[in-house]
N, C-alpha and C positions, 0 to 999 in steps of 0.2 A: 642728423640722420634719424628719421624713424624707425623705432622698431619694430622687426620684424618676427611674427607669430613663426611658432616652431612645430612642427607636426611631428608627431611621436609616431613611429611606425610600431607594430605589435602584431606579432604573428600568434597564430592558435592553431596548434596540430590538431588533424584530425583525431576526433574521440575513437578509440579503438572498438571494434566490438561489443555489445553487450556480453557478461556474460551470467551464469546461472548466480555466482556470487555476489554480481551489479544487486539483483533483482533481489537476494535476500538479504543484502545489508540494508536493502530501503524498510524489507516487509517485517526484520526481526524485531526492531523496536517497536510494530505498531502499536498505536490502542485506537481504542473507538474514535476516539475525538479527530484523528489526522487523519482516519483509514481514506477518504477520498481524496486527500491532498496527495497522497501517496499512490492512491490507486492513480491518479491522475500524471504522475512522475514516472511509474513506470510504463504506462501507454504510450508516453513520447518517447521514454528508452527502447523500446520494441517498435514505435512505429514503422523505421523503415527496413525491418527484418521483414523478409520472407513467410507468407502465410504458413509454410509448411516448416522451419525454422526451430527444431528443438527450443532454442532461448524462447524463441517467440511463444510457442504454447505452456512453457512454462512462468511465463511472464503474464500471461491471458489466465493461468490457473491461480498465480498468486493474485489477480485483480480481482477473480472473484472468490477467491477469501476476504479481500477488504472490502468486497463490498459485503459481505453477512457481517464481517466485524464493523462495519459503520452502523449497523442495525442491533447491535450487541454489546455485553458490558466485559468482553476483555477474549481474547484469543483462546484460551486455557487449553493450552496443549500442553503444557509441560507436568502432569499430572491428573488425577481422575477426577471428574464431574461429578460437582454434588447433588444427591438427589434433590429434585423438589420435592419430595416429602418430608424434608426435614422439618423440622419444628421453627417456623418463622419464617420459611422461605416466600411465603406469598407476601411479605413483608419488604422484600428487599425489590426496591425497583425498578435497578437493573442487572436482575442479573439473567440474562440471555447469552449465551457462549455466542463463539461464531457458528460452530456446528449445531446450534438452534436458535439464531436469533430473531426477535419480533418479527415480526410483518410490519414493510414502510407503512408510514402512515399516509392514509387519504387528505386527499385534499392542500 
């Protein structure tokens, strides 16, 4: 007798909701280096929510924090912003918060 191939059946429940928690376990650990992989993970978790959708605009507001923190050397919310006048600061190359990061580059 030959053998006969066995088909695995697998079921996958529907993903529940987004919800505001989905969105900031992705955005807490950002840093600069992932911020578009990330911003790019929660567009498809909001995709098919509702233009007017609470989750949904706060999901659109966390995308454009990663997009300044892709432009940026670190989120720095959890404490105060050092001046650039400090002694060296034009020295350090990146350092751009997200609430002021570079302008993309041309080209």
């Amino acid at each position: 007798m030959v053998g006969r191939s066995q088909v695995a059946v697998v079921r996958v429940r529907a993903m529940a909701e987004p919800t505001r928690d989905d969105i900031d376990a992705l955005v807490g650990p950002a840093t600069p280096h992932f911020a578009y992989q990330l911003r790019a993970r929660i567009g498809a978790l909001i995709a098919d929510l509702a233009p007017d959708h609470p989750v949904r605009r706060y999901g659109e507001e966390k995308m454009e924090l990663l997009d300044r923190l892709g432009h940026a050397s670190s989120k720095a919310e959890d404490g105060p912003l050092e001046p650039r006048s400090r002694i060296g600061w034009e020295t350090v190359p990146s350092s751009a918060p997200a609430s002021e990061p570079l302008p993309p580059r041309s080209g």
